[in-house]
C-alpha positions as a Markdown table, in Angstrom:
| # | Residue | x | y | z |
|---|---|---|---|---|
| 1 | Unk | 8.8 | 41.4 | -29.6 |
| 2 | Unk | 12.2 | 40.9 | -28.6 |
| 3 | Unk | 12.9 | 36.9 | -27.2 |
| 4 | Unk | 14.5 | 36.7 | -23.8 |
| 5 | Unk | 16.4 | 33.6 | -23.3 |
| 6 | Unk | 17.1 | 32.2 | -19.4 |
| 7 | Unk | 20.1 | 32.3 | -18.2 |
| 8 | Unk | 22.3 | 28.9 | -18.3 |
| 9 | Unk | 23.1 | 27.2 | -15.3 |
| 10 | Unk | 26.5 | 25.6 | -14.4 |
| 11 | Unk | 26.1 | 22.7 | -16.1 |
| 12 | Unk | 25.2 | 24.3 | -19.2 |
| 13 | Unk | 21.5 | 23.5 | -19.6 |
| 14 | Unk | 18.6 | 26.2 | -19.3 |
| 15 | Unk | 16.6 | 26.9 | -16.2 |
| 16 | Unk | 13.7 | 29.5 | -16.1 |
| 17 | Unk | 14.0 | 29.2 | -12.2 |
| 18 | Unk | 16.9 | 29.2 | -9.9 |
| 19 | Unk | 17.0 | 26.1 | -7.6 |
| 20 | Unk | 16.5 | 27.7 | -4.5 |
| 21 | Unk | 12.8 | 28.4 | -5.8 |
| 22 | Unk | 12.1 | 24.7 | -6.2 |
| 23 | Unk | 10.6 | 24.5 | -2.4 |
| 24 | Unk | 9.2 | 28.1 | -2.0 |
| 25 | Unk | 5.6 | 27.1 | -1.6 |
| 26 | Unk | 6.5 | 24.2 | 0.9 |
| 27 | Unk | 8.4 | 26.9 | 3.0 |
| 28 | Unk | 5.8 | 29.2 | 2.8 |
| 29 | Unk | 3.4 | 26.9 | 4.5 |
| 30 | Unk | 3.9 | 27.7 | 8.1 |
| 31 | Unk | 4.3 | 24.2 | 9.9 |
| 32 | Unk | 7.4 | 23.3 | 7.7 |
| 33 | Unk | 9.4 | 26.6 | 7.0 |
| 34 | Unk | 13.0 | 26.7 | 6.2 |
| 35 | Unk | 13.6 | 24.4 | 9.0 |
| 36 | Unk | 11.4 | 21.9 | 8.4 |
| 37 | Unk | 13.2 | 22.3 | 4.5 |
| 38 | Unk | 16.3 | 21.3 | 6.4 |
| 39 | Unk | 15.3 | 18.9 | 8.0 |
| 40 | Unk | 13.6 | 17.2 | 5.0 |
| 41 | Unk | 17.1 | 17.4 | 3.3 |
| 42 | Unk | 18.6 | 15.7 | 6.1 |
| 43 | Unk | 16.0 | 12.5 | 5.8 |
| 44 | Unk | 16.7 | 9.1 | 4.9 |
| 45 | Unk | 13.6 | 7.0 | 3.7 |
| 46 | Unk | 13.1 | 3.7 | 3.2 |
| 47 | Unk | 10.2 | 2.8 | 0.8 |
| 48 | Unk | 9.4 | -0.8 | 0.7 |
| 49 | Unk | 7.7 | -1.8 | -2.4 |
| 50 | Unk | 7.7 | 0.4 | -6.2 |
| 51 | Unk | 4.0 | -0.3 | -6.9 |
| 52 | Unk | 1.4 | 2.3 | -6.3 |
| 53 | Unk | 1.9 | 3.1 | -3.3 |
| 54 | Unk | 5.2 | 3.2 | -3.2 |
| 55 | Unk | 5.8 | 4.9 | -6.8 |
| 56 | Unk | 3.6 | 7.5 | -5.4 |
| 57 | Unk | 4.8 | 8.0 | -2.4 |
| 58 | Unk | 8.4 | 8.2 | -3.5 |
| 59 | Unk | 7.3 | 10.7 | -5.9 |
| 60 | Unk | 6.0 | 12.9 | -3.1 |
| 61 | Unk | 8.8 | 13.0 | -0.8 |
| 62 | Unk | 11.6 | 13.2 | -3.5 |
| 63 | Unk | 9.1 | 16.2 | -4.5 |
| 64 | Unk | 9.1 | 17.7 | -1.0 |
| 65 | Unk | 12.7 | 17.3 | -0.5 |
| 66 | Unk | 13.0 | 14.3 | 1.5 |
| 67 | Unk | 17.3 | 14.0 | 0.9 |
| 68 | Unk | 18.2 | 10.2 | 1.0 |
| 69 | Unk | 15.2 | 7.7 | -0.7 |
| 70 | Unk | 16.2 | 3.8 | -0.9 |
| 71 | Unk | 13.5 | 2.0 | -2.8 |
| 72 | Unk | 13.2 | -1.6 | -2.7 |
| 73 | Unk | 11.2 | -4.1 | -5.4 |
| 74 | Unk | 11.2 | -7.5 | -6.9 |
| 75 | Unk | 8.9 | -7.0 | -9.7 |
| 76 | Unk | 9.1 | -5.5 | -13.2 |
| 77 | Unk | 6.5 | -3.1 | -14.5 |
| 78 | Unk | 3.6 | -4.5 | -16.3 |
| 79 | Unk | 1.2 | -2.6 | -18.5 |
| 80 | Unk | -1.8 | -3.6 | -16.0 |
| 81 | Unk | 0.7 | -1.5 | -14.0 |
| 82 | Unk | 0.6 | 2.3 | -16.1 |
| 83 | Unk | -3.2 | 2.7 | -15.0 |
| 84 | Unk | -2.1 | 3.3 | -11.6 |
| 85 | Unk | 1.7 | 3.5 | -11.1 |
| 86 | Unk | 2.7 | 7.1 | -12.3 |
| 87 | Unk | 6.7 | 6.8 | -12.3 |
| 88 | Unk | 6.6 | 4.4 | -15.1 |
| 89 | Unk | 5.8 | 4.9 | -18.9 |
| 90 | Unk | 5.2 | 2.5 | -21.9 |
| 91 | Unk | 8.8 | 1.8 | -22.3 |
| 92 | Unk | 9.3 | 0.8 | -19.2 |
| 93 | Unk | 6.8 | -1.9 | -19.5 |
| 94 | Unk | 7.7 | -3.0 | -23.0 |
| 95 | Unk | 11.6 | -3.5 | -21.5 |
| 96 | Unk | 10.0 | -5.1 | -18.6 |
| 97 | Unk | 12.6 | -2.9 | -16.4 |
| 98 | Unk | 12.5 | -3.6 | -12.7 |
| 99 | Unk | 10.6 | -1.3 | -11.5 |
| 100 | Unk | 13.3 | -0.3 | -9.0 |
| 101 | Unk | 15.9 | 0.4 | -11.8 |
| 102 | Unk | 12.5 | 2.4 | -13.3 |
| 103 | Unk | 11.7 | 4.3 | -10.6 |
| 104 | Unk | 15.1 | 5.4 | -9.3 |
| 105 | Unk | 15.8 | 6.4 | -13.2 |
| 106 | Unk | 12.8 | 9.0 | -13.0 |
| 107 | Unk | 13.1 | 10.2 | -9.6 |
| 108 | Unk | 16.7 | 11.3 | -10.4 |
| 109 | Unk | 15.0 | 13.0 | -13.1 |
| 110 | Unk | 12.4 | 14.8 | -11.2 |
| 111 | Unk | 14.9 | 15.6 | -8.7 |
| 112 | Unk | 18.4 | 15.5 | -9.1 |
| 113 | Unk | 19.2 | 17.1 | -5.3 |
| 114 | Unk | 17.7 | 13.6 | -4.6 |
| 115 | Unk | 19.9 | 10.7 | -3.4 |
| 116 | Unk | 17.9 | 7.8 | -4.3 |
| 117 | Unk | 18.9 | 4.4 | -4.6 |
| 118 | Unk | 16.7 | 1.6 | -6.4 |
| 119 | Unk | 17.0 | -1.7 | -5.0 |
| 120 | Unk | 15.8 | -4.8 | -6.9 |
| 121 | Unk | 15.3 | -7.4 | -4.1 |
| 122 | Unk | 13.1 | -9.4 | -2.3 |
| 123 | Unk | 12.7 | -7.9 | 1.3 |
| 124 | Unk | 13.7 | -10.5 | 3.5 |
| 125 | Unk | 15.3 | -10.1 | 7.3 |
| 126 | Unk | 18.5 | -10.9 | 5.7 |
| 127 | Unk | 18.2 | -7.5 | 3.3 |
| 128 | Unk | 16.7 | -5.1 | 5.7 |
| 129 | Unk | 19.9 | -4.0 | 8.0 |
| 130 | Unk | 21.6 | -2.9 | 5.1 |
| 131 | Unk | 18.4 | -1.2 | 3.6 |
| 132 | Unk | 17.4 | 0.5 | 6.2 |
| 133 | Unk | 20.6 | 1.6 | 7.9 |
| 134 | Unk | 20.4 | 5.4 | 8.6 |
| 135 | Unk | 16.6 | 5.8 | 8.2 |
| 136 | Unk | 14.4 | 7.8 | 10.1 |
| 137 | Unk | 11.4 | 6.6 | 8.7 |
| 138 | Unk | 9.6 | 3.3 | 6.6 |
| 139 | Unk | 7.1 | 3.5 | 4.1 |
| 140 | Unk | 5.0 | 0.3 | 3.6 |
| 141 | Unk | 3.9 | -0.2 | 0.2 |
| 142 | Unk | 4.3 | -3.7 | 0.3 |
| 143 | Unk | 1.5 | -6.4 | -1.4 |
| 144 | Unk | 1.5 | -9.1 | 1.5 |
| 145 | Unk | 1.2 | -9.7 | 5.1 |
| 146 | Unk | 3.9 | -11.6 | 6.0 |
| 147 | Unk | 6.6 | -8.9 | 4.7 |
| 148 | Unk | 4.3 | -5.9 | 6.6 |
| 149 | Unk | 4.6 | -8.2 | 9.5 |
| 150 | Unk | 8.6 | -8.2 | 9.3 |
| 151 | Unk | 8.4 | -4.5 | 8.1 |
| 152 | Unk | 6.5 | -4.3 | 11.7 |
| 153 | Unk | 8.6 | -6.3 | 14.0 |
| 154 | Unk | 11.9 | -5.1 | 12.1 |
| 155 | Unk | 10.8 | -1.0 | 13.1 |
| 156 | Unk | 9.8 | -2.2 | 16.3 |
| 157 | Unk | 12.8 | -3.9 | 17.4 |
| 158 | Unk | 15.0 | -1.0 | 15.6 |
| 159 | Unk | 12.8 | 1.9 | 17.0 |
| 160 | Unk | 12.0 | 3.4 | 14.0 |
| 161 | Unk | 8.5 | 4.2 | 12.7 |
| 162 | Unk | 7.1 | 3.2 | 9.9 |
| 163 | Unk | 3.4 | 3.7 | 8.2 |
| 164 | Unk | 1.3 | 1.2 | 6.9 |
| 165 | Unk | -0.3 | 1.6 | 3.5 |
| 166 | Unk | -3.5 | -0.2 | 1.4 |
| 167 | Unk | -6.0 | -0.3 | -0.8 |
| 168 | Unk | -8.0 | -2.2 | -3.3 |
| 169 | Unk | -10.5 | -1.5 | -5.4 |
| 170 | Unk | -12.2 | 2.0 | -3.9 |
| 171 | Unk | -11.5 | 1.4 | -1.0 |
| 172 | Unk | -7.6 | 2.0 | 1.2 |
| 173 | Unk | -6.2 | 2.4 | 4.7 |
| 174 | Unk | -3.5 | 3.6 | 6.6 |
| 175 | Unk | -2.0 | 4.5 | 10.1 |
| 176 | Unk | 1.6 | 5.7 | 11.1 |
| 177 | Unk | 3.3 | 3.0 | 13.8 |
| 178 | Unk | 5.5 | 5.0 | 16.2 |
| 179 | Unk | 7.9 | 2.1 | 18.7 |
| 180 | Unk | 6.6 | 2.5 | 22.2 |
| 181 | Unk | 3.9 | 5.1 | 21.7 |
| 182 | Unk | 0.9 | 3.7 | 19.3 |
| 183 | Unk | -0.4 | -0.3 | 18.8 |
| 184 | Unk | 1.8 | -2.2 | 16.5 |
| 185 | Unk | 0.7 | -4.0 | 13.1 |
| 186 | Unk | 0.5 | -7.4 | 15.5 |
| 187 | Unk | -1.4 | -5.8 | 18.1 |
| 188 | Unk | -4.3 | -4.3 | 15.5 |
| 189 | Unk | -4.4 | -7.6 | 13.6 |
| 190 | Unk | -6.6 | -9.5 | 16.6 |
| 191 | Unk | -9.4 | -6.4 | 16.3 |
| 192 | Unk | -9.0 | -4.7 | 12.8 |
| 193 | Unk | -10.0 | -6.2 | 9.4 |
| 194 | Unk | -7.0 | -5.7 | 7.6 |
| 195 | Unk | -6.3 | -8.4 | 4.6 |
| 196 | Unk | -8.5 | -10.1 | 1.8 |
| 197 | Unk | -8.8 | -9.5 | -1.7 |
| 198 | Unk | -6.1 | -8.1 | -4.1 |
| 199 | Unk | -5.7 | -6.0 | -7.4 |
| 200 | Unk | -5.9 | -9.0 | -9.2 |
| 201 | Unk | -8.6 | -9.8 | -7.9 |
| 202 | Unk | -11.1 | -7.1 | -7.5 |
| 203 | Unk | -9.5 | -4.0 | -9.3 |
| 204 | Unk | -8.6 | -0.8 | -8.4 |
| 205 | Unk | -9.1 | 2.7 | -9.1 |
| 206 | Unk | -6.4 | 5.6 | -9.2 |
| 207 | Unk | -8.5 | 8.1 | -7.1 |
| 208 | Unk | -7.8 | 5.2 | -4.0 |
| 209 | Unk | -4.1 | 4.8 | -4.5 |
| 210 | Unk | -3.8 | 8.9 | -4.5 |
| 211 | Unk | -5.6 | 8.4 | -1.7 |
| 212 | Unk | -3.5 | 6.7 | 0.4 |
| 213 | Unk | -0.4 | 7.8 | -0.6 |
| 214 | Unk | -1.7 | 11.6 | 0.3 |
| 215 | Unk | -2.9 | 9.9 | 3.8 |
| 216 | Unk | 0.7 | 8.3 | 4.3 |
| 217 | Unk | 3.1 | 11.4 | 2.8 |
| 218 | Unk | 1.3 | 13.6 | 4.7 |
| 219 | Unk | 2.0 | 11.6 | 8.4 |
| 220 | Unk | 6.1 | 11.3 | 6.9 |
| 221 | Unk | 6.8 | 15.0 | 6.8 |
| 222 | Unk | 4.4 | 15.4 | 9.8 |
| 223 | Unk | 7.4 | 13.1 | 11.2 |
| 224 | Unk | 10.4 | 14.3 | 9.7 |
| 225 | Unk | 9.7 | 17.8 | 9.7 |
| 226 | Unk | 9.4 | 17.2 | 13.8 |
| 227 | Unk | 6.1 | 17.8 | 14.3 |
| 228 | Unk | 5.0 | 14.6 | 15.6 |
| 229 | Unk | 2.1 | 16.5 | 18.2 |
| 230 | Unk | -0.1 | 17.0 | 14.4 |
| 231 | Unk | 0.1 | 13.4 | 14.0 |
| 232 | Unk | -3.0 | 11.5 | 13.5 |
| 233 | Unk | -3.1 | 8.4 | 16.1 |
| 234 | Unk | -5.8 | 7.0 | 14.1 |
| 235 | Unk | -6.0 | 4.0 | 11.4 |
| 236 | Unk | -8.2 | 5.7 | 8.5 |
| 237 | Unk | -10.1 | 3.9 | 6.0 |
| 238 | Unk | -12.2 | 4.9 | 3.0 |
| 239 | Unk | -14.3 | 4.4 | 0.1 |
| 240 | Unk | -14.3 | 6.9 | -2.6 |
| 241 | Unk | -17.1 | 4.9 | -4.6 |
| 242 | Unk | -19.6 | 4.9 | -1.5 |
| 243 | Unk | -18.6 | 7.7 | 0.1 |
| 244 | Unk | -17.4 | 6.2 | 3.6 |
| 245 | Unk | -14.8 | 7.7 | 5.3 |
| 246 | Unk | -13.7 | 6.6 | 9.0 |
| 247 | Unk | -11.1 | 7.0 | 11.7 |
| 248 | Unk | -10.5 | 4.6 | 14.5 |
| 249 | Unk | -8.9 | 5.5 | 17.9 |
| 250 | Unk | -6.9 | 2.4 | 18.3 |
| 251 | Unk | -5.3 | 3.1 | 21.5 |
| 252 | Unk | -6.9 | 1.0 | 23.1 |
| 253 | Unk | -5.5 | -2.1 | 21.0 |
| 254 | Unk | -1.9 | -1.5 | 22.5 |
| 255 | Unk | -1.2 | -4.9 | 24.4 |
| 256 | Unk | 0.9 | -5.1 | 26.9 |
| 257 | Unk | 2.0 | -8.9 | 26.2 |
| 258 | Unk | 2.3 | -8.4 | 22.5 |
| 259 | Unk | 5.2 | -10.9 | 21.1 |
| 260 | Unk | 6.5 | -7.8 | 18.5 |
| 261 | Unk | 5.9 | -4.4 | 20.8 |
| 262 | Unk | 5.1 | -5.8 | 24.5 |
| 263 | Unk | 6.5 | -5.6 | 27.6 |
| 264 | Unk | 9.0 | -9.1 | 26.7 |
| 265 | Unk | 8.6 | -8.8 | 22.9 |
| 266 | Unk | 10.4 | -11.1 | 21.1 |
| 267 | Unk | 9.9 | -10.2 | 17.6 |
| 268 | Unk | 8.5 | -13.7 | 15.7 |
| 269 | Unk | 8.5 | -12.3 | 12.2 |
| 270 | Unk | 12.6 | -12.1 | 12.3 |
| 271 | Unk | 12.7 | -15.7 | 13.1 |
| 272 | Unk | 12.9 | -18.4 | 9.8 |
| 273 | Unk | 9.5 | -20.2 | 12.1 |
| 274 | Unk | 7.2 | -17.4 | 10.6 |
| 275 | Unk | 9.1 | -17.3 | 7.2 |
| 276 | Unk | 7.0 | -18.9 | 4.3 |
| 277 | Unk | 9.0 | -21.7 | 3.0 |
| 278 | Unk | 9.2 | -22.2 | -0.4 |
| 279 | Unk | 10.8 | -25.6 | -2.3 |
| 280 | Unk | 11.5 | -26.3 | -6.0 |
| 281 | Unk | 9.7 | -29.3 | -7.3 |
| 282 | Unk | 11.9 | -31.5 | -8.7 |
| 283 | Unk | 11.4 | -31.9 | -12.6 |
| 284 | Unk | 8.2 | -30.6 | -12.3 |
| 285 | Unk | 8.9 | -26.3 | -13.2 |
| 286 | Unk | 6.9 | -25.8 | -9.9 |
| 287 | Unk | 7.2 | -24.1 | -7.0 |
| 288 | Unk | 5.7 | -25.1 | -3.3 |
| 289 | Unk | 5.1 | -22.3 | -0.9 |
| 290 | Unk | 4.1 | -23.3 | 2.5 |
| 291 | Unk | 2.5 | -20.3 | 5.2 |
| 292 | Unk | 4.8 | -20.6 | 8.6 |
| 293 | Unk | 1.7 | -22.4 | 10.4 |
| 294 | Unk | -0.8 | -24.4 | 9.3 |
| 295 | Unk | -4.3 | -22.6 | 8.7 |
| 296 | Unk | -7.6 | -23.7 | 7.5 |
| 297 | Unk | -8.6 | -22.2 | 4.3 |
| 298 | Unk | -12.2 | -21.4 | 3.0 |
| 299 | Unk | -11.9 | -23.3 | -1.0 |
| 300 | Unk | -15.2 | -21.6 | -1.8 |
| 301 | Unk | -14.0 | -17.6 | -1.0 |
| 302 | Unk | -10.8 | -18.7 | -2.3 |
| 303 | Unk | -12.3 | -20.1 | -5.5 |
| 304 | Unk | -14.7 | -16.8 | -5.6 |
| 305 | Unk | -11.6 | -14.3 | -5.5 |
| 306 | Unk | -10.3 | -16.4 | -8.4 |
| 307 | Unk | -13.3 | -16.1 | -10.6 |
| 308 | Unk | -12.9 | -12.2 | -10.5 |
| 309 | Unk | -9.3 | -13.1 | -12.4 |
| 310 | Unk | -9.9 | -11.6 | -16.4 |
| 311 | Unk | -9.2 | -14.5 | -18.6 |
| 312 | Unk | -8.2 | -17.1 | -15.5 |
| 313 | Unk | -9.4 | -20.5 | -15.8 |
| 314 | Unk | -10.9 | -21.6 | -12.2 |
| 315 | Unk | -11.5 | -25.3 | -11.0 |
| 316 | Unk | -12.2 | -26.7 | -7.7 |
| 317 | Unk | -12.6 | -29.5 | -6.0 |
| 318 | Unk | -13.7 | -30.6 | -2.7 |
| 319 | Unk | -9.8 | -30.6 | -1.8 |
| 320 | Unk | -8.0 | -27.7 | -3.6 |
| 321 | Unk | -8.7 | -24.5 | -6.0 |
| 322 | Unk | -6.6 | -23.9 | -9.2 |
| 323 | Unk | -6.5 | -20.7 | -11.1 |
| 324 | Unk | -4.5 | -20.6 | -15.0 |
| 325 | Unk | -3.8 | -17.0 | -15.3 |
| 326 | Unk | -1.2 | -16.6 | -17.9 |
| 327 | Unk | 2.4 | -18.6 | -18.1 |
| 328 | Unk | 1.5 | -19.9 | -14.4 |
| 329 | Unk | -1.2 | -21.8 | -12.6 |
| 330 | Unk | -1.4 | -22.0 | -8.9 |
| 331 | Unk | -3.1 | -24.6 | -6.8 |
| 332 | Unk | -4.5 | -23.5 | -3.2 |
| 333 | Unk | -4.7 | -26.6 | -0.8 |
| 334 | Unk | -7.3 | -26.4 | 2.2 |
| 335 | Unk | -3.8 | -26.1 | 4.4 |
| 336 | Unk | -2.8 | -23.0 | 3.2 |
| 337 | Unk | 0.1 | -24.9 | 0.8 |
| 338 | Unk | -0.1 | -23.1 | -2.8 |
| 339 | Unk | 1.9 | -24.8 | -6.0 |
| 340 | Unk | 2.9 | -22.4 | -8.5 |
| 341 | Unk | 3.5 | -23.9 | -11.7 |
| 342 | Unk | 5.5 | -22.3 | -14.5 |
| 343 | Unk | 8.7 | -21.1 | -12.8 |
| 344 | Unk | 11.1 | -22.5 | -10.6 |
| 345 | Unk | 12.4 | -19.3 | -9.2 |
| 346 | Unk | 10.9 | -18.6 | -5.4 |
| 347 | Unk | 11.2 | -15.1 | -5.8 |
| 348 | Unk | 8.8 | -15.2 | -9.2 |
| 349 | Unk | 6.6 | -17.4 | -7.1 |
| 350 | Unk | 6.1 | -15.0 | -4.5 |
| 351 | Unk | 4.9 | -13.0 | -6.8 |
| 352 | Unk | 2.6 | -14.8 | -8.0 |
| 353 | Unk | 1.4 | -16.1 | -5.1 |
| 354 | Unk | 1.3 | -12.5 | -3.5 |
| 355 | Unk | -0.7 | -11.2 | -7.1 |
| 356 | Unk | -3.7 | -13.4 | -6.8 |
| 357 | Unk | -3.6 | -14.1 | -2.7 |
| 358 | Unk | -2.2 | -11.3 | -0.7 |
């Protein structure tokens, strides 16, 4: 039998398909069409955070076709990270690449119609102007409150939507924002559980992550595509390992005098008053990260979170918790102060801090 090579393309290598095949099935489905194809090239996504969530989700939309993709992370990858985080392979955690520079690198090579642009920062108000100029659309996949929360009033102030993202262990959420139409992230926070224990500290499965990122991709080209009527409205959680699955109609959670989305809003997370500060410890390789406002912590759940830690050392006393989990040990004060010892870089302290607390 006679072997029949495929033709070369322009640039010389060899393609089995031609590139006008590469969305055929995503046209095909009847809600997106050639249209909705046009209008996923004409996108501009920002996706804050190249963990799981966001590696997956970046993967989906540079997939589908979304045109412009800016994807912004402070970390490097890890190999705790290769269990769950499918743009990134051994090598990337042996280099310890930032996982920015990572993902963009395979993106490009999943899709190279794709503008997509790795950023390795720190999301702060100062960054997000320039990172999110142009966008039609946010995707939170993020490992704290406090930058959601700017995420939140940012998107708000800017009228751009953006959809929230988590998970831990089995279990995730998620719910599409839309300015002026649905509850805000500040609104839902006075009636919805939506923080407590991290990866660090109780684990995760894959299945969950998938989870979520399916839940969230699915809402973005609901949006981009412009049809915004199939949109949920809801804020869906789940556990895979119980089998629970439930949507909540949060309509009713919209407040009117709500300081980020209200009537006089006045967006408080873009103020430096409801920053975390952080200070360098003189001589002492430490960082001190203070909350914006004072809060009462619980030692005991803190100290219980900790002991979950594989091969952390936990000790507690009536006044404060401290956890030795590799090169760094942080100590948790009843006022919500946190020392992390072993760096004196405040972006590597975040991190840490963010790891083990949320």
């Amino acid at each position: 039998m006679r072997e029949t090579k495929a033709p070369a393309v322009p640039d010389g290598t060899i393609s089995n398909h031609s590139s006008h095949d590469r969305y055929s099935r995503q046209e095909r489905f009847q809600p997106i069409g050639p249209e909705g194809q046009r209008r996923l090239k004409e996108s501009r996504v920002l996706i804050v955070g190249a963990g799981a969530l966001g590696s997956g989700t970046a993967e989906m939309l540079v997939r589908a076709g979304v045109g412009t993709v800016t994807i912004v992370d402070r970390d490097y990858v890890e190999w705790s990270n290769l269990q769950r985080q499918q743009l990134y392979a051994e090598a990337d955690a042996d280099e310890r690449l930032p996982k920015a520079v990572a993902a963009e690198r395979r993106l490009k090579a999943i899709n190279s119609e794709a503008h997509v642009h790795g950023v390795v920062a720190d999301v702060t108000v100062d960054e997000l102007d320039a990172l999110a100029a142009g966008a039609q659309l946010i995707m939170d996949a993020t490992d704290n409150f406090d930058t959601r929360l700017l995420v939140n009033d940012y998107a708000m102030k800017k009228g751009i939507p953006w959809i929230y993202g988590a998970c831990v262990g089995s279990y995730g959420m998620s719910m599409m924002f839309v300015p002026q139409e649905t509850p805000c992230l500040n609104c839902l926070l006075e009636t919805v559980p939506l923080g407590g224990a991290t990866c660090d500290t109780a684990g995760i499965i894959a299945p969950a992550v998938q989870m979520v990122v399916s839940y969230q991709t699915a809402e973005a080209l609901k949006w981009l595509t412009g049809h915004h009527e199939a949109l949920r409205h809801t804020l869906v959680s789940f556990d895979l390992w119980t089998n629970q699955h439930t949507a909540i109609g949060v309509k009713d959670a919209k407040r009117p005098d709500c300081p980020s989305c209200g009537i006089d809003a006045a967006y408080p997370y873009l103020s430096a008053a409801h920053h975390r500060k952080t200070d360098i410890l003189c001589g002492r390789d430490t960082v001190q990260i203070r909350p914006a406002h004072r809060v009462e912590l619980d030692l005991d759940d803190i100290a219980e979170r900790f002991r979950s830690v594989r091969h952390g050392e936990v000790r507690v006393n009536p006044y404060l918790v401290s956890l030795q989990a590799d090169a760094h040990r942080l100590v948790v004060f009843r006022d919500g102060r946190v020392l992390v010892h072993g760096t004196k870089d405040p972006v590597e302290a975040r991190i840490v801090h963010d790891r083990y607390l949320g």
